[in-house]
N, C-alpha and C positions, 0 to 999 in steps of 0.2 A: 514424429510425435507432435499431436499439438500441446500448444501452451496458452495462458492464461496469462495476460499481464495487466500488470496492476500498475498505477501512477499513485506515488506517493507524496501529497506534500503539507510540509510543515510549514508553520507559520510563526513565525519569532517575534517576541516583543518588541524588537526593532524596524517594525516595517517591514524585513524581508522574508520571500518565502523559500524554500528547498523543495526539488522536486527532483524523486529517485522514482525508479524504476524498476520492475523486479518479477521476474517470469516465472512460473509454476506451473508444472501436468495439468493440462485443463481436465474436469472432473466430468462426469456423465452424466449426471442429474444434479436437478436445481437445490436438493438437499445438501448435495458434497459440495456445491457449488459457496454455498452459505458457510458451508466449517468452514471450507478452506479459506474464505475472505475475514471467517474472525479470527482465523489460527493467523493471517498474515497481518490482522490490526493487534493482535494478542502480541505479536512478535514484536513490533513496529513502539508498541508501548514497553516491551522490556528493554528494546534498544536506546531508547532515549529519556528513559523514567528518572534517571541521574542527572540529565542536561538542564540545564537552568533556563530560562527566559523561552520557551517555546508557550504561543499558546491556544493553537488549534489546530489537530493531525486529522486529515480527511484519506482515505485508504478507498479507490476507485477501480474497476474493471475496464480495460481502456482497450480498443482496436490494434494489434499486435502494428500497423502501420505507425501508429502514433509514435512508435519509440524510434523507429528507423531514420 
């Protein structure tokens, strides 16, 4: 099955940044394409909505090589 991976990173008031990673069913069209990248910034924002001092999340489509 393919997947869809996505690079995720945060950016901390401190200078530093976080960068996860995070695979998903790739989708068949460019419409499912699009839910699935806001349901995974949707996510992405309930995960860290409580963390203090972050302050720019960029949620990206990445070459399934890049994580490896």
């Amino acid at each position: 099955m393919l997947k869809s991976t996505y690079r995720i990173e945060i950016d901390n008031a401190d200078g530093t940044t976080s960068i996860l990673y995070a695979q998903r069913p790739k989708c068949k069209t460019a419409k499912g394409r699009d839910a699935q990248h806001n349901r995974m910034v949707n996510q992405v924002v309930e995960s860290i909505r409580e963390i203090r001092g972050w302050k720019r999340l960029t949620v990206s489509i990445v070459p399934a090589e890049e994580l490896a």
